[in-house]
TIZAVO-111986 format. One record per residue: residue in three letters; y, z, x of N, C-alpha, C in turn. Coordinates in steps of 0.02 Angstrom, whole numbers, plus 50000, padded with zeros to 5 digits. Atoms other than C-alpha are relative to their C-alpha. Layout:
// residues N
alaYZXYZXYZX
...
***
This chain:
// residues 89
unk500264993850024544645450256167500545005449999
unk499244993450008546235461956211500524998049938
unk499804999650044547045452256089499905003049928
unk500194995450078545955458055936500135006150000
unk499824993450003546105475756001500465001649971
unk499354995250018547805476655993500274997049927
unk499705001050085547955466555825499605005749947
unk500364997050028546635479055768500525009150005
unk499574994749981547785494655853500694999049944
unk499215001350048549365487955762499775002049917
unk500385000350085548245486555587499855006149974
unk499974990350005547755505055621500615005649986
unk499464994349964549465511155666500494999549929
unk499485002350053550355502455512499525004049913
unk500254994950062548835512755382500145005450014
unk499714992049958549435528755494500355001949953
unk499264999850017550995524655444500134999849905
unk500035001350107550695522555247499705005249984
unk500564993250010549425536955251500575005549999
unk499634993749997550825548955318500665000749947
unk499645002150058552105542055185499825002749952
unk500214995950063551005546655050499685009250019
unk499744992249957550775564355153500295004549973
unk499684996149986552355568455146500344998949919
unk500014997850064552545565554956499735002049980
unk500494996550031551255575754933500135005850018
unk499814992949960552005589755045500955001749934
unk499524998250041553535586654937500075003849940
unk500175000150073552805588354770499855008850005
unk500384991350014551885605254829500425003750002
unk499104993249993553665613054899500275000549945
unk499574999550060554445608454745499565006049954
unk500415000150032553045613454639499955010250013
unk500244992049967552645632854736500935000849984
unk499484996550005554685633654742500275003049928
unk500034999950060554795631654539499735006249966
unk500594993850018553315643154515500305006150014
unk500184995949971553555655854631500625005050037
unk499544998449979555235657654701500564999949981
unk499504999950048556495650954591500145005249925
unk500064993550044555965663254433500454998749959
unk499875002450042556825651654324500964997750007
unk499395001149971558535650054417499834994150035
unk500445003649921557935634754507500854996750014
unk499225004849991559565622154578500044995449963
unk499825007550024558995608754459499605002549929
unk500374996550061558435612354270499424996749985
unk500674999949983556795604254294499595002950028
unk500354994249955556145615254419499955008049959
unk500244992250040556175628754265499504998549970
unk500585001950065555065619354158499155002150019
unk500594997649963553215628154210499394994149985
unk500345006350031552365612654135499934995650033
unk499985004849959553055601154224499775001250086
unk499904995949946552895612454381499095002350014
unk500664998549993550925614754354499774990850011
unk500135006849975550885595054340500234999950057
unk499955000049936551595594154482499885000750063
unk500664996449942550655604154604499324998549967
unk500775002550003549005597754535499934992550034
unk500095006249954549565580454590500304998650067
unk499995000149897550275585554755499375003650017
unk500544998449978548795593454777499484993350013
unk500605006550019547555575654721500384997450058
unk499755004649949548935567154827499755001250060
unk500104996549934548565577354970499384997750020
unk500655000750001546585577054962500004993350023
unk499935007849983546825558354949500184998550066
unk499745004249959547855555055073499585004150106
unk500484997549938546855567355214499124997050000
unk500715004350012545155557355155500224993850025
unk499795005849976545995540755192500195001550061
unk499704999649955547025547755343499525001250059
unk500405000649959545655555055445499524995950038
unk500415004549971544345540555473500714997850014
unk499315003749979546015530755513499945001150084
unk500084999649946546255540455655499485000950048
unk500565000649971544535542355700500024992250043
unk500165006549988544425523755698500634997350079
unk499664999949961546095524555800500065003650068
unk500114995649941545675536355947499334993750019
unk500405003149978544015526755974500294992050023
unk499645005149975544985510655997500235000050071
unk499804998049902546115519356132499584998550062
unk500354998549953544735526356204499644991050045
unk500185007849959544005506756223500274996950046
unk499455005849946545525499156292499885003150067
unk499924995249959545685513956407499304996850066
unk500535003349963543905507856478499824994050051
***
C-alpha cells in the first residue's frame, strides 16, 4: 500500500511540474504582452513587441493559458496535499 502512495505522489508531483511549465509561459506571454502595450510605446527592444496585433493576441492567450493552467493546477494540488496528509497518518 505505501508503494501506490508514493507511485501516486510521484504521478502528482510530475503534473505539478508540467502545470507550472505551462504557468510560466503564460506569465511570459502576459509580461511580454502588458510590456508591448503599455510600457514600450512603440520603442520596444525587439520589433515585434511594436506590432499591437500581435501584442493583443498575445495577452488573450496568456491570459486562456493562464485560466487553463490554474483549473488543471489546483485540483492537482488538492489531490496532492490530501495524499501527504494520508501518509502523514
Amino acid at each position: 500500500m505505501s508503494q501506490r502512495y508514493e507511485n501516486e505522489l510521484t504521478g502528482l508531483r510530475r503534473g505539478i511540474i508540467k502545470m507550472q511549465i505551462v504557468g510560466m509561459i503564460a506569465a511570459v506571454c502576459i509580461g511580454l504582452a502588458v510590456y508591448g502595450l503599455f510600457v514600450a510605446k512603440g520603442d520596444a527592444f525587439h520589433p515585434l513587441l511594436n506590432n499591437s496585433e500581435l501584442l493583443n493576441t498575445l495577452l488573450v492567450s496568456g491570459i486562456f493559458l493562464e485560466v487553463w493552467h490554474l483549473s488543471k493546477l489546483l485540483p492537482l494540488l488538492k489531490r496532492y496535499a490530501k495524499h501527504k496528509q494520508l501518509k502523514q497518518v
